[in-house]
Structures are given as C-alpha cells and as structure tokens.
N, C-alpha and C positions, 0 to 999 in steps of 0.2 A: 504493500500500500504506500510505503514513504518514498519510495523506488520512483514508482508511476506518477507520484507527486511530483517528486524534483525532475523528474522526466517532460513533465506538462512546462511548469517553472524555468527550464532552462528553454523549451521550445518557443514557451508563450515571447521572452526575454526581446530578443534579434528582428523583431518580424516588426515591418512596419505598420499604421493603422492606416491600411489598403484596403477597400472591398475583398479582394483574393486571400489577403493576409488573416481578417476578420473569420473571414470563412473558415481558414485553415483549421483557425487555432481554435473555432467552437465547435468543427467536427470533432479536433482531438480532445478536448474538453471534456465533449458525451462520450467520446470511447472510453476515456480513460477513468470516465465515473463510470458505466455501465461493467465494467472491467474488475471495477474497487467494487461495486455491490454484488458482483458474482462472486468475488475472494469471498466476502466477507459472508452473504447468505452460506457458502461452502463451512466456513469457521462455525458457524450456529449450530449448535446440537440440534437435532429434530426434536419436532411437536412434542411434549411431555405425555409419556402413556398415562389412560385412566384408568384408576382404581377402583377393582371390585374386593370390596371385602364380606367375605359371609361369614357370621360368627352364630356355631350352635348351641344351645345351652344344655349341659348334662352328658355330651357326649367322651366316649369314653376315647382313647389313643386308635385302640383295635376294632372300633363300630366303624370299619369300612372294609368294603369284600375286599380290594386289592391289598388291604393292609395289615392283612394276619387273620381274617376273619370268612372263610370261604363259606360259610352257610349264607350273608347276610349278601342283599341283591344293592350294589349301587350300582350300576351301568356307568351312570353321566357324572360321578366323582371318582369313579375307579379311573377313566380317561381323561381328569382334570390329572389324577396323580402322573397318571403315563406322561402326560407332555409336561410335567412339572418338578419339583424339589419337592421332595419329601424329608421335613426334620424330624428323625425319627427319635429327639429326645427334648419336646417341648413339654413344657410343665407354668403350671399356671405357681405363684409363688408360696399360697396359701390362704389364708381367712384368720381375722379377725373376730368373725361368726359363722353362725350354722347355717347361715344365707351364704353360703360360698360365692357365690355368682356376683355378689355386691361389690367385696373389696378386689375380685378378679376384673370384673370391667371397669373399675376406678382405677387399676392398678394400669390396665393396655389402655386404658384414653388420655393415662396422663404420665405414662410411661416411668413413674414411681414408685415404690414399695408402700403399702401399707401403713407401714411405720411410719412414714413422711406426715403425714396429718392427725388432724384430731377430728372423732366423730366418724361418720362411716362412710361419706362422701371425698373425694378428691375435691378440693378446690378448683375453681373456674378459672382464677384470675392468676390462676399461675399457668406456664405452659403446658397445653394441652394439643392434642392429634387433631382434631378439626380445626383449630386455630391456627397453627403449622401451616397445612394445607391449604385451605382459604388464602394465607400470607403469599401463599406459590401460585397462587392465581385458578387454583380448583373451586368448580361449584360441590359443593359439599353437601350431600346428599344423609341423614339417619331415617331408619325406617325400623323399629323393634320395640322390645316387650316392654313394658312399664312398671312392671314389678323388677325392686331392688338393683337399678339402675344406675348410672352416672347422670342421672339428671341434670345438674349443673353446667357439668361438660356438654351435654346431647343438646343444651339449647345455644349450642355458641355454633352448631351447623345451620348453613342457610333453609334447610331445609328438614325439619325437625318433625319424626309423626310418630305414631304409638298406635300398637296393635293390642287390640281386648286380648290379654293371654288367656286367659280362660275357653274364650271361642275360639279362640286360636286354635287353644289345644285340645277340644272337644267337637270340633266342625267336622270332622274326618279326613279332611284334605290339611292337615299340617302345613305349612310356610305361603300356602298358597295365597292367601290376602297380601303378605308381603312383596313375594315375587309379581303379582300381578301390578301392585303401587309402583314398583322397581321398572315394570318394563313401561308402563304408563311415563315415567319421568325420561325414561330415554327416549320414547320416542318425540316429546314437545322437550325437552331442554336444549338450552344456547349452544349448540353446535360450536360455536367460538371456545369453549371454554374446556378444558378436561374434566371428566368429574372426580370425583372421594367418593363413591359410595358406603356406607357402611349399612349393614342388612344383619339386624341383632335379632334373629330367630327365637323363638321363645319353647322353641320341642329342640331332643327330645323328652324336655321335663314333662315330670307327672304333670294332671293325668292326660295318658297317652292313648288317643283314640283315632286311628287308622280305618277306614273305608274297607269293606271287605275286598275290592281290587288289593290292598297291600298286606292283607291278614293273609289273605289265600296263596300268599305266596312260602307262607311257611306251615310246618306239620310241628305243635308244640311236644308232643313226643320225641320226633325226634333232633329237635335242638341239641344240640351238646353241652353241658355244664362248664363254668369259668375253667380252668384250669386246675386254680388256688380255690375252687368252691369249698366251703364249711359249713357245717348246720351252724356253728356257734363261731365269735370269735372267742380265743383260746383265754384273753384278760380283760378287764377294763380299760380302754385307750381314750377315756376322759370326756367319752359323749357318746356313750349306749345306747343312749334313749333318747336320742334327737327325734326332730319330727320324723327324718327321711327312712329311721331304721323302725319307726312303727307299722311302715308300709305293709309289712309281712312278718306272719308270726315267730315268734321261738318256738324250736329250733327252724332255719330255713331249709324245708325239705326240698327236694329236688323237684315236685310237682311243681311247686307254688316257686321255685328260680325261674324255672323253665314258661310258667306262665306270664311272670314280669319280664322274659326274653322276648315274647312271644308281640307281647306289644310294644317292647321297645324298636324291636327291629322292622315291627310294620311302620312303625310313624318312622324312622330313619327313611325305607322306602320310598315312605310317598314324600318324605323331605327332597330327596335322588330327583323325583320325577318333576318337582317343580323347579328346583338347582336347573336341573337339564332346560324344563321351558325357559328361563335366564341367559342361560350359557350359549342358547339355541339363536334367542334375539339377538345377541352380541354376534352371531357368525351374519346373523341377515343383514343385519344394520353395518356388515363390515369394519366392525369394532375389534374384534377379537384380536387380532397381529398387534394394535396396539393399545392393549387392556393388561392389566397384573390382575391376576383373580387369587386373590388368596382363604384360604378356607380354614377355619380354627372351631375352638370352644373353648367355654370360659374353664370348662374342668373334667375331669370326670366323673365316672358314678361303679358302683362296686359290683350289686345286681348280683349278688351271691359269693363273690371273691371274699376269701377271707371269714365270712359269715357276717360282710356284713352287705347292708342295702344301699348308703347314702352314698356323700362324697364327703364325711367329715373325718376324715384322715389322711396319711400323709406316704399308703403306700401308693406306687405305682398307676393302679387303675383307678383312684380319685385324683390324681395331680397330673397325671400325664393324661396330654393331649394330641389330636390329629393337626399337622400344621402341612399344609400343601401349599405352595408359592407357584404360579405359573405368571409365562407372559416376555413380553421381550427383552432380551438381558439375559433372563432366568435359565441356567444351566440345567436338562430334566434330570433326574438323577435319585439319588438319596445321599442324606449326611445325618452322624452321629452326633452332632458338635450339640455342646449343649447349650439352650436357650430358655431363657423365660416368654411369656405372652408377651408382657411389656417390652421388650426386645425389638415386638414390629412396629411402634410408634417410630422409634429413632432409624429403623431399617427401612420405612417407606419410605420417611425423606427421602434416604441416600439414595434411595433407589431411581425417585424422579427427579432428583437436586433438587430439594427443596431445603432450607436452612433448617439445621438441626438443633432444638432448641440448648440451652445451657443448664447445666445441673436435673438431669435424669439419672434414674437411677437404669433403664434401660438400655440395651449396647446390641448399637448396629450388627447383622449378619450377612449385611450384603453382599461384601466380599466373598460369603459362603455361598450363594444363590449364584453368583456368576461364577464360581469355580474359581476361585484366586485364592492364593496365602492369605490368610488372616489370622488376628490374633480373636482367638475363643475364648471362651471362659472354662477353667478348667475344674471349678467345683460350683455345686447348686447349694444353696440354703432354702428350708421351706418351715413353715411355720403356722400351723394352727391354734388358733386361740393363745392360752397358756398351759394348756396339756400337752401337746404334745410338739417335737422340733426333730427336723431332719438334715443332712449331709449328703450329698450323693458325687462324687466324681467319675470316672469315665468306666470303669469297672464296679466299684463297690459303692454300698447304699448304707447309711446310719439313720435309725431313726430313736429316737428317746421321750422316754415318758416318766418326766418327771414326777409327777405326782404317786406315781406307784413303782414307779423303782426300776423300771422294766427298760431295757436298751436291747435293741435287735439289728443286727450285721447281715447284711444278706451279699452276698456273690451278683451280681447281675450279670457276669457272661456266662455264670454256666446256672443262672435261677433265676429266669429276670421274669418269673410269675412271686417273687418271694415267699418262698414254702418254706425255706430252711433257716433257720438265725442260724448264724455264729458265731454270737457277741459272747458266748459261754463256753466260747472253743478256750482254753488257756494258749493257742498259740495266738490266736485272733488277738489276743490282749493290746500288744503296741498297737496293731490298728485303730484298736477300738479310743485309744488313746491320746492319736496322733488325728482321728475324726474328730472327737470332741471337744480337742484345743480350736482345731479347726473351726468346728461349729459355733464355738465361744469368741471365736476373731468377729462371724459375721455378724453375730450377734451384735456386737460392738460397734460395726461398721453402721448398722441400719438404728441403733439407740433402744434394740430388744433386750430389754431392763426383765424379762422371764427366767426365772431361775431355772438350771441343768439339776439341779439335785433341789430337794425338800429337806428340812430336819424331821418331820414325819409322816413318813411315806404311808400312805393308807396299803390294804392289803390290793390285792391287783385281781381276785378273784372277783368272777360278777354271776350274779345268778338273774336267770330274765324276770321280771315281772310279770306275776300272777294274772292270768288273762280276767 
C-alpha cells in the first residue's frame, strides 16, 4: 500500500497541469486506489461465522447413540458429532444447590465459578457471553426454560423469550416450541448481521413425556442397565433425599431404572428430531458452511448409576457432559483435554475474534477445536454444596466427603464407570495425598472456605426412609 502510494506521488510530481497530463494522473489515481482496496478487502478476514448454540438440560455425557450409547436413536446429533469435535471430558463445575442447573448456567453465561458471587445469580453488570457478542456486532438471539435460570444475564440478549417448561415438557413433542421460535427468527432476521443464538432447552428434565412416535422406538425390557447400576448407594454422600432421588423408590430395582430409561431416551429422541428440523433450515437457508453449532448440557443425571436418580453428586454421570463443537475452523475429530462449561464463553470469542472479556475464571479451547498446540488444563476441581469436593486429572479421579469421612480414588482408564475406590489401597496412599493438597490449592484459588475434614464426622451409613 505505501509502495503504490509513493509510486502515484513520484508520478503525480513531473507532469504538467495539461488536459493529457490531468488525465494521466486521474486514470493512475483510480488504478492505484482500486488496487489499494483489493490488497486490503484481500487482508480482511471473512464474514464472522454464526453461532448456534443448543444447550440440554439433564443430559447425561453418554445420552447420545454415537457417543457410547448404541441403544439410544439420535440420527441428526450423531452426524452433528461426525462432522464435529467431540470433548470427551467436559464437566459442568458443580452446585451450590440441588437446583444444579442454576449455578451451571450462571457459571457458562458469565464464564465464572460459582464462588465468584453472592446469592445464586451471576451478576449482569459484570462481563457476560451475550454482552461479549452483541460488542462483536452479533444479533443475539435466547430462547429457553425459565425455571432457575440466569435471568439477569438472559435479558442483556436483544432478543430474550421463555418457554412454559412445564408444557414444554409434557406436550409430547419436547424442544419443538423452541426450535420452531429459532427457525421463525432466521428466516425474518437482518441478514447484515451474524447471529448468537442460544436455545436453552428445558428436556430432558423431569417430567418426561414423548409422543408415542419416540416411545415406540424402544422395548423397556430390553434397555440395558447403567453400567455402575445399584439398588442403593453404598453411604450417605450429603443429599439422599433431594427432591431428584425421590423420583423412584428404595431400593432402585431394575424395572423401575429401566422405566425412567425408557422415557428419558424417548424425549432425547424427539429432542434429535427437532435439533435435525434446525440443523435442516440452516443447510436451506445456506447457512451451514458458515455456522458453529455447538451442543452441550448444563449436567448430568444418574438414572440408576450408582443407586442413585438425581445429578447431586460429583461422580462422572452427574458432572460430565456431551460437548460437540462443529463448523468452520473446527477440526472433526475427538479430544480428551479437559474442560469446564464455562470454558465456551471465552472459547467463542476466540473463535469469531471477538474480545475476550478480563478476569474469567473460564479458558479458551480453541486452539483444541482447530487442532493446534495448546496449553490445557491439566487438573478439574468440582464442588457440590458443602458435602461433598472433587479432583480429577487426566487419568485419576478424587472425590471426598467431608462430613462422613469417606474419600474415594477411582482409576479412570481402566474404571471410568467408577465401581472400584482405591482411596483404601495402602499403596494408593501418596496419591491420595498429593490429590488432596491439590484439591486444597483450588480450593484456595476460587475462596472455597469448605472444610476437607470435620472434627465430627457423622457415621456414613444411610438407611432409606420409611415409605
């Protein structure tokens, strides 16, 4: 560009002010701008991709057929995976209550830990993921459930609306009000503009009621039981009797799993079948090439693991999540690296250049998505209520429960259903050791003031309540 300049400049200089001469020097004039805005349109990144984000509520890591779970029918998210990044160790960071769902979506819209505030909302007026986006020049689309939300945050999107969860989850057609709102705003929204969408699904939380088109696609007999299935859990783990573990009686027999399977995985279905009408508008509308579709959940659910029903714990199938990233840029593939939820607030930025706000407690994975060297995080902290606290790095899993004394060491490459402790192995001992200093670092880092040990531990045995 300076080149062409002094180039014009030296030519403009010599030349007299002639009719021939005038001419000369305004033909080379336009060339040498028409010239300087080709370099430079060439320098400009292209159009900023639009963001689809689908986020499910209750869903577990393994409620997808492609994803470890070959009974269960997703057609139109198994072929989001194929062409996409699969993170196969996302985990929501934990709860402050037995509303999981609350401090989970406060935690991904304001890309901070729990800890960071007071009361069970994130703050507005600090940086938040729609405010980010909006700032990048996104029309900023929320469409989801209204029960124990980020409310505060959800009205700072241009576009702000709320599904009856109830009907929602009792219509028979699960997601389907929402995806229908979703493809309504693509087809009448400003074409100029990229959009955010965010699509906060309210299934598949209880109660779970599927259309017999997605019942009949299963035989409840023959479902298969969790892996780690138990009629009981083995101790008290500090919330027995939440509402979620009332669902189904003591002990959880294998009928009554297999019946709460039976409708979770009809409503995933017909979630599949609406996701796909979505995913389908975006190929019409020629959106797709450059769209990021990302698909998560705020947590998971147990659904007989372990013996127990809810997501208020801090093994594997309530904290870990399905995390699928598709779209351009995005390497398909699979990665082990470890990630929180709140992770993809700071990671969409990067993803579209958009500026990444200061002081998050969440960390970009872009780098992962596109297949590049990056630096990871190489251990997870998780934290429920004040009962219970976990460690997990790239192989081995801690979890501890203060209030009754109990610590449990699991293996995850060769037990990553966690059946087996070996916090009581006497070799296991420096592990368990060298986890818990560990675990007392994060502690410190996020100002979790919970104590690792009690002066008197209640007994850890539980017997169920008398029907």
């Amino acid at each position: 560009m300076r080149f062409i300049l002094k180039f014009v400049a030296r030519s403009i200089a010599p030349r007299r002010a002639t009719s021939d001469g005038l001419i000369a020097v305004s033909l080379l004039v336009c060339a040498a701008a028409h010239f300087a805005s080709a370099l430079h349109a060439a320098e400009l990144p292209t159009a900023r991709p639009n963001v689809l984000f689908l986020f499910a509520d209750d869903q577990r890591a393994d409620a997808l057929g492609v994803l470890g779970n070959p009974t269960l029918k997703t057609p139109n998210l198994d072929r989001l995976v194929q062409r996409g990044m699969v993170m196969r160790n996302a985990y929501c960071l934990g709860a402050n209550s037995g509303a999981v769902c609350t401090p989970s979506r406060n935690m991904l819209l304001s890309g901070r830990a729990y800890f960071r505030w007071k009361g069970p909302l994130a703050p507005a007026d600090a940086p938040n993921f729609p405010d980010a986006m909006r700032a990048a020049g996104y029309e900023t689309y929320h469409h989801g459930k209204r029960g124990n939300t980020a409310t505060a945050i959800q009205k700072r999107f241009d576009h702000d609306k709320y599904v009856n969860d109830l009907a929602d989850r009792t219509n028979g057609e699960p997601c389907r009000d929402i995806v229908e709102g979703a493809i309504g705003f693509l087809e009448k929204r400003p074409a100029a503009k990229p959009f955010f969408m965010y699509l906060a699904f309210s299934n598949p939380h209880d109660p779970r009621v599927a259309a017999d088109t997605y019942r009949d696609l299963y035989r409840p007999d023959d479902l298969p039981l969790p892996a780690n299935y138990l009629p009981l859990h083995p101790f008290d783990n500090g919330e027995m009797e939440v509402r979620d573990e009332k669902l189904a009686p003591w002990p959880r027999t294998p009928e009554e799993v297999r019946r709460h399977l039976h409708d979770y995985y009809a409503v995933i279905s017909a979630m599949d079948r609406h996701i796909g009408r979505l995913l389908a508008k975006l190929d019409e509308m020629k959106l797709t090439e450059n769209t990021i579709v990302i698909y998560s959940a705020d947590h998971g659910l147990a659904l007989g693991s372990h013996g127990l029903m809810g997501k208020q714990s801090l093994y594997d199938h309530s904290m870990k999540v399905p995390l699928i990233v598709a779209g351009p840029t995005i390497r398909p593939g699979q990665s082990d690296a470890l990630v929180y939820l709140m992770d993809i607030f700071p990671t969409v930025c990067d993803l579209v250049g958009a500026e990444v706000p200061a002081g998050l407690d969440g960390r970009s994975f872009a780098g992962v998505l596109r297949g590049k060297p990056t630096d990871t995080r190489d251990t997870l902290f998780f934290a429920y209520r004040d009962v219970q606290r976990a460690l997990r790095d790239e192989r081995w899993k801690l979890i501890r429960y203060p209030e009754v004394n109990v610590t449990q060491l699991f293996d995850l490459k060769t037990d990553p259903d966690e059946k087996t402790n070996l916090a009581n192995d006497p070799a296991q001992a420096p592990r368990v050791a060298a986890m818990l200093a560990r675990l007392h670092e994060w502690q410190k880092h996020y100002g979790d003031e919970a104590p690792l040990t009690v002066a008197n531990p209640k007994s850890a045995a539980w017997v169920p309540p008398a029907e």
